[in-house]
VEXTORPA-568057 format. One line per field, with one value per atom (N, C-alpha, C, O): residue number from 1; x negated, y negated, z negated; residue in three letters. Coordinates in steps of 0.1 Angstrom, whole numbers, plus 5000, padded with zeros to 4 digits. Last residue first. Layout:
VEXTORPA-568057
vexdren = (NUM,...) $
px = (X,...) $
py = (Y,...) $
pz = (Z,...) $
marmar = (ALA,...) $
//
This chain:
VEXTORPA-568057
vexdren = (113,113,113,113,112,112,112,112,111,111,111,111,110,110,110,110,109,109,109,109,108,108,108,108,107,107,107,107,106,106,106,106,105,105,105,105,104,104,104,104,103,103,103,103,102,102,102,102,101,101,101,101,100,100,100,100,99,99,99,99,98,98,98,98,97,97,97,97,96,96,96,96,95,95,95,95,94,94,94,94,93,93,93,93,92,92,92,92,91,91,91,91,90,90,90,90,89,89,89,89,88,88,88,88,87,87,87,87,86,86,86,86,85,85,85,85,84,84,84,84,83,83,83,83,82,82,82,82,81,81,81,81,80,80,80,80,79,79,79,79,78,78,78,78,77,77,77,77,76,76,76,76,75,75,75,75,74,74,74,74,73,73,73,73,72,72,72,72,71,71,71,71,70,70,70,70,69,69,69,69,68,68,68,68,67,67,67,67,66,66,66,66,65,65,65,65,64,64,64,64,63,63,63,63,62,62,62,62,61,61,61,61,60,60,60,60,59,59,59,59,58,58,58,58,57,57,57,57,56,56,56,56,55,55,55,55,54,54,54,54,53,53,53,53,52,52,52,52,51,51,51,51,50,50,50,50,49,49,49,49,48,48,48,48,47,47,47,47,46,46,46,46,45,45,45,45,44,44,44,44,43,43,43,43,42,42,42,42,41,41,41,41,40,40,40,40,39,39,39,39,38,38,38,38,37,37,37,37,36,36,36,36,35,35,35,35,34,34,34,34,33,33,33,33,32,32,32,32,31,31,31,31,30,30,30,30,29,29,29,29,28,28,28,28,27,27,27,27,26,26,26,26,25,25,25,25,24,24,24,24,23,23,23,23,22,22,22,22,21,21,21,21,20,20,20,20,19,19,19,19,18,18,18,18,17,17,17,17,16,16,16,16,15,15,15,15,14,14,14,14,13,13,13,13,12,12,12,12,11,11,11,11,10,10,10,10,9,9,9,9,8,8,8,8,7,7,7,7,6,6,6,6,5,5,5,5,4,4,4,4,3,3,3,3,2,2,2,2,1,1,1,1) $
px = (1877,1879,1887,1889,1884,1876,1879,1881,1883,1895,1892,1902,1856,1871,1882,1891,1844,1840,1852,1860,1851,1851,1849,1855,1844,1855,1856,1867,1815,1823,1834,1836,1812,1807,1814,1817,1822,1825,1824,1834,1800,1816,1820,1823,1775,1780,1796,1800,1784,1780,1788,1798,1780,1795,1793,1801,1754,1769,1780,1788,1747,1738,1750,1756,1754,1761,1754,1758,1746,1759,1766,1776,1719,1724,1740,1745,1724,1718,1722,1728,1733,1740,1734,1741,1712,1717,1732,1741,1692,1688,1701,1703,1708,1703,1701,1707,1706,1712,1714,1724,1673,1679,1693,1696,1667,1667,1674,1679,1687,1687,1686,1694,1670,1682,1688,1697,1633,1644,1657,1659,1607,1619,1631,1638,1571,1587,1596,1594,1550,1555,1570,1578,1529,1531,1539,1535,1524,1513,1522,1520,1544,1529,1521,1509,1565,1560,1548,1541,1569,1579,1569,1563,1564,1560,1562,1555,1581,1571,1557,1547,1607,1602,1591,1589,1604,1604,1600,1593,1602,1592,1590,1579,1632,1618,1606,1599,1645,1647,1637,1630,1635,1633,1631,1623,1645,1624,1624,1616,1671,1664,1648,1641,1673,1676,1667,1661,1660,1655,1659,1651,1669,1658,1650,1641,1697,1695,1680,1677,1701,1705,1696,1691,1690,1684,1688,1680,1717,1703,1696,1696,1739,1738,1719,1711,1735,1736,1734,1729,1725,1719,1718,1710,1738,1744,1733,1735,1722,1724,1729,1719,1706,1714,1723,1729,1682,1693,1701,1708,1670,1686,1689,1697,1651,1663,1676,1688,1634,1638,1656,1667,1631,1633,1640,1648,1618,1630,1632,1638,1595,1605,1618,1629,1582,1586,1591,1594,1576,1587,1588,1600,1564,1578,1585,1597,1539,1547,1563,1572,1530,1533,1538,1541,1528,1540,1542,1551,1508,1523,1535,1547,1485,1488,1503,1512,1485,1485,1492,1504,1478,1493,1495,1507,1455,1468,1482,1491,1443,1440,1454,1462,1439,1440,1447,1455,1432,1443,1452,1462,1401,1410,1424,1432,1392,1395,1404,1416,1404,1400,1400,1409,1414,1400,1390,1378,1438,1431,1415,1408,1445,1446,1437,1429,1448,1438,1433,1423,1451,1441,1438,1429,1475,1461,1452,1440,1498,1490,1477,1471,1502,1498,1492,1485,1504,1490,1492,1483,1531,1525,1512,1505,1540,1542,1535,1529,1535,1529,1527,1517,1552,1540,1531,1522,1571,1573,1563,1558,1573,1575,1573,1574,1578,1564,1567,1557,1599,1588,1576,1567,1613,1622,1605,1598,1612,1606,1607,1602,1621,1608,1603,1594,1648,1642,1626,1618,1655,1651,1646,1637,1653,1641,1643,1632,1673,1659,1648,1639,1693,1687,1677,1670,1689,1683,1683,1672,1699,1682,1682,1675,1726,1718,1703,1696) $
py = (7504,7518,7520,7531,7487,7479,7491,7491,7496,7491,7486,7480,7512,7517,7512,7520,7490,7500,7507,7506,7477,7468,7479,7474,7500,7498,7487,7489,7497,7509,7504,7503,7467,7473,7488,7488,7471,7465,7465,7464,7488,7495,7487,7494,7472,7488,7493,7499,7456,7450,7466,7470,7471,7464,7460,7462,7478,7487,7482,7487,7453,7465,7471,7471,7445,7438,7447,7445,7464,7463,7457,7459,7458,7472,7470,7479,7428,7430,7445,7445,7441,7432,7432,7437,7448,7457,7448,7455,7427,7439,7444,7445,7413,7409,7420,7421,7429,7428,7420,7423,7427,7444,7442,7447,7404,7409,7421,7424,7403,7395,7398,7396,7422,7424,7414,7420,7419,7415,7420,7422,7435,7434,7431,7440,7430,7431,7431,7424,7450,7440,7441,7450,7472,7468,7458,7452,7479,7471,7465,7454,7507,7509,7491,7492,7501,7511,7513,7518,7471,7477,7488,7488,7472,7460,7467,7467,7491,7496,7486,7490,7478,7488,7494,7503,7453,7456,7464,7461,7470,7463,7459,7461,7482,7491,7488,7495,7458,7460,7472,7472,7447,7441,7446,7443,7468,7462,7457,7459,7460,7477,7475,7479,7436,7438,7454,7456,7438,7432,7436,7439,7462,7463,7456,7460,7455,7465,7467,7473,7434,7428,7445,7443,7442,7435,7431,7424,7460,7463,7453,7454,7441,7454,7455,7450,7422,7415,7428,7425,7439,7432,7426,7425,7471,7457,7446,7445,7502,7493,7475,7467,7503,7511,7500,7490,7487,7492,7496,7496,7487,7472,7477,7472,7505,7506,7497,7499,7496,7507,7506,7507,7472,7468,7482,7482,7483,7477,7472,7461,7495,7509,7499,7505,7473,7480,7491,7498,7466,7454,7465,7466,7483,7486,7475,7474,7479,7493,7490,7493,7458,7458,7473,7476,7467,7452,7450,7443,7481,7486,7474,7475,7467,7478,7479,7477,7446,7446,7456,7454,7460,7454,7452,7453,7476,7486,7477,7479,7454,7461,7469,7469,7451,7437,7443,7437,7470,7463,7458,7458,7468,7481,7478,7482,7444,7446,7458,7456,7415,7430,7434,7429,7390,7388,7407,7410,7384,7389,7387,7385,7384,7368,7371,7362,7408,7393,7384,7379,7435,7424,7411,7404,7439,7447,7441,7445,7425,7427,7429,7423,7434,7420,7416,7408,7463,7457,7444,7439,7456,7464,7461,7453,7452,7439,7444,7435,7473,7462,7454,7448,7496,7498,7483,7482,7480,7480,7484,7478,7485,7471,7471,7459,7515,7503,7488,7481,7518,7523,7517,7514,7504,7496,7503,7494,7520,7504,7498,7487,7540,7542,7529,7526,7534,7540,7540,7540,7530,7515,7523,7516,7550,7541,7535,7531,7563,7568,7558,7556,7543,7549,7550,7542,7554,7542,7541,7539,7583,7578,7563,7561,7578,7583,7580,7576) $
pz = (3778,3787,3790,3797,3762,3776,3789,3801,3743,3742,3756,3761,3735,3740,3744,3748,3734,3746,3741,3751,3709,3719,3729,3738,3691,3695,3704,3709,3695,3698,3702,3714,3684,3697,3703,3714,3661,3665,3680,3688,3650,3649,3661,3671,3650,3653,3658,3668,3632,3649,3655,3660,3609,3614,3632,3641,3604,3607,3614,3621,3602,3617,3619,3630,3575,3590,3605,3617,3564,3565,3575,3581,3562,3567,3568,3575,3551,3564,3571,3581,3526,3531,3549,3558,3516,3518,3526,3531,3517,3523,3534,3546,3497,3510,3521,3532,3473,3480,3493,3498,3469,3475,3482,3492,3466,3478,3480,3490,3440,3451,3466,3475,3418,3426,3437,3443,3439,3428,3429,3441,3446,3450,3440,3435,3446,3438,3446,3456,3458,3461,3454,3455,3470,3453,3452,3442,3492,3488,3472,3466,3493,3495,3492,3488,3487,3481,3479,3470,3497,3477,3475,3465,3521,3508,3494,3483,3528,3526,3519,3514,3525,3516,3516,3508,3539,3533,3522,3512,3564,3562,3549,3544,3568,3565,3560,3554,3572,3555,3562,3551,3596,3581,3570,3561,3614,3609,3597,3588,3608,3603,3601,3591,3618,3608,3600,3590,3648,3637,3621,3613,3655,3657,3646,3638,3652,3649,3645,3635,3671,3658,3648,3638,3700,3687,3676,3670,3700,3700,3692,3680,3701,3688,3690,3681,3723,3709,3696,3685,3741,3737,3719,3710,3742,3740,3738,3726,3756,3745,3744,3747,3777,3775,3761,3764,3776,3791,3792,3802,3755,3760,3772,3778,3752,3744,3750,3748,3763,3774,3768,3774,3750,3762,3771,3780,3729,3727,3736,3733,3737,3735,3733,3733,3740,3753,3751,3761,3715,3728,3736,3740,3704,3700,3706,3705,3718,3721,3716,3724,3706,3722,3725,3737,3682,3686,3701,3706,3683,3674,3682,3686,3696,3700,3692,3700,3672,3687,3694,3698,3649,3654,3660,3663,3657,3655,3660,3667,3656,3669,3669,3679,3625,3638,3654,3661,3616,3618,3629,3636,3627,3634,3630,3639,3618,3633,3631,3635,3601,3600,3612,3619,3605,3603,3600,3597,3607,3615,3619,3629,3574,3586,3598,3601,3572,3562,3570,3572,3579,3588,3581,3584,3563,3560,3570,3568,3575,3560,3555,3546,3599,3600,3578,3572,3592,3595,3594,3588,3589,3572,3580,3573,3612,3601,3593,3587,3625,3630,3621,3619,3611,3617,3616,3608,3622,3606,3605,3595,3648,3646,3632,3628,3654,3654,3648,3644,3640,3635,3640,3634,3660,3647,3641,3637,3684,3684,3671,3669,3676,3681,3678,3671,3673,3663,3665,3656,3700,3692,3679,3674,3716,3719,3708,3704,3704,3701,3703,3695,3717,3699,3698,3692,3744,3737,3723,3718,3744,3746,3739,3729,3741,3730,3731,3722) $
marmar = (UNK,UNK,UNK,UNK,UNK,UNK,UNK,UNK,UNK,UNK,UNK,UNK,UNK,UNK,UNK,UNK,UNK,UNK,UNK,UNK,UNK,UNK,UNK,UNK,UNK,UNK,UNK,UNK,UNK,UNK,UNK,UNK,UNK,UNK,UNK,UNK,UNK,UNK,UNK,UNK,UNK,UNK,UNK,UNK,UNK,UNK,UNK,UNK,UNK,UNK,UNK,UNK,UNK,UNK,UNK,UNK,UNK,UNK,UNK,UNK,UNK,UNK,UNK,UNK,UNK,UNK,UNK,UNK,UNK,UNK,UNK,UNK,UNK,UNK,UNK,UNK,UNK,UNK,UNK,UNK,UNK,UNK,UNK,UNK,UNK,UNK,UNK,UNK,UNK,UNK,UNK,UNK,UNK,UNK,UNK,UNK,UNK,UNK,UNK,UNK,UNK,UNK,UNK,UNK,UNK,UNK,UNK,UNK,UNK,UNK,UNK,UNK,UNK,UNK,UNK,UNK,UNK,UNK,UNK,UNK,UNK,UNK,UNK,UNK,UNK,UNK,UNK,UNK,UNK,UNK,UNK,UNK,UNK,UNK,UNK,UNK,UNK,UNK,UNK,UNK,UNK,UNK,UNK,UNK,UNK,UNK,UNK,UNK,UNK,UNK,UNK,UNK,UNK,UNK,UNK,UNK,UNK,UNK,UNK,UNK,UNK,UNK,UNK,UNK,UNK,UNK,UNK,UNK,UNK,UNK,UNK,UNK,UNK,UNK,UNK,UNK,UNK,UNK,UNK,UNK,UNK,UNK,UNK,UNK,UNK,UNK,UNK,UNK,UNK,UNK,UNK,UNK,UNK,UNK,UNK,UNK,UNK,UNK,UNK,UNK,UNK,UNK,UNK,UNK,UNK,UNK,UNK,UNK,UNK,UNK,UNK,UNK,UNK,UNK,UNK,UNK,UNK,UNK,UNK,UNK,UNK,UNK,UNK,UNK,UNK,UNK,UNK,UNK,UNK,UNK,UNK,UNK,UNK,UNK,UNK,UNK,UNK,UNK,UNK,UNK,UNK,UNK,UNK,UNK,UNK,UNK,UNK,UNK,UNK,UNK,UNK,UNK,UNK,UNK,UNK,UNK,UNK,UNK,UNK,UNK,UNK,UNK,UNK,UNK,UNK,UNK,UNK,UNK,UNK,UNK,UNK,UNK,UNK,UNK,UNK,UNK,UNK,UNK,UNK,UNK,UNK,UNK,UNK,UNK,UNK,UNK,UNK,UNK,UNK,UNK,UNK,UNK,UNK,UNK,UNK,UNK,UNK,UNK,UNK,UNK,UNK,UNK,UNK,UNK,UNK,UNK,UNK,UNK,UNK,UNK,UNK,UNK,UNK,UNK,UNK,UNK,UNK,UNK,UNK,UNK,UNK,UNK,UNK,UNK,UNK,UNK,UNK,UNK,UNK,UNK,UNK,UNK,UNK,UNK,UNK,UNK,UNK,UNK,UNK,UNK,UNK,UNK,UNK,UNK,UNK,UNK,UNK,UNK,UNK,UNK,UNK,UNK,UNK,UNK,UNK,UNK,UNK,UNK,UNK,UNK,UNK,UNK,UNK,UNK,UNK,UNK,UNK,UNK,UNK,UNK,UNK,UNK,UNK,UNK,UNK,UNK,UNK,UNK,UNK,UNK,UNK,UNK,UNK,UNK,UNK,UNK,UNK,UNK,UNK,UNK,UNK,UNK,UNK,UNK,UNK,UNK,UNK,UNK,UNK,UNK,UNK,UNK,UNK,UNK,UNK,UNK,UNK,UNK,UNK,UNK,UNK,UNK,UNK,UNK,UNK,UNK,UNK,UNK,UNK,UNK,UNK,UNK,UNK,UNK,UNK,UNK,UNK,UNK,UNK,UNK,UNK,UNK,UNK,UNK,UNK,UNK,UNK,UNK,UNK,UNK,UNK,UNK,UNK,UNK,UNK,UNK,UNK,UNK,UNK,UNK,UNK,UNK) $
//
């Protein structure tokens, strides 16, 4: 269960990181500039504590997919960014396949146990 936590940690900086690589305007802002640094070198090393515990292939599929669609929505809420019915289901298709890895990986550890 710790590693969760780590990749929820790493999935919040990493969406952290992408919403500054926004607000630095081609890293030409400093305290941005600084945050994504700082966000993207924290959420590799909470997604590194996270793969100790965690499948490789679930963890980063998880990390990236979940950064995506958070990154996303914070495009949609906070810098005013459309989201067509297309992407949403993209999105929502991406949360579907996090789930499915998910499952897949469970039941691959019971059948192994």
């Amino acid at each position: 269960m710790k590693g969760y936590l780590y990749i929820m940690i790493a999935i919040i900086l990493e969406v952290l990181g992408a919403s500054m690589l926004k607000l630095s305007e081609g890293f030409t802002m400093l305290t941005p500039t600084l945050i994504l640094i700082g966000a993207y070198c924290l959420s590799f090393l909470f997604l590194i504590l996270a793969l100790k515990t965690i499948a490789l292939s679930v963890g980063y599929s998880i990390w990236a997919g979940v950064g995506t669609v958070g990154t996303a929505f914070v495009g949609y809420f906070f810098f005013k960014e459309s989201l067509s019915l297309l992407n949403l289901i993209g999105l929502v298709i991406i949360i579907v396949g996090v789930i499915l890895l998910n499952i897949a990986t469970n039941q691959l550890k019971q059948v192994t146990s």
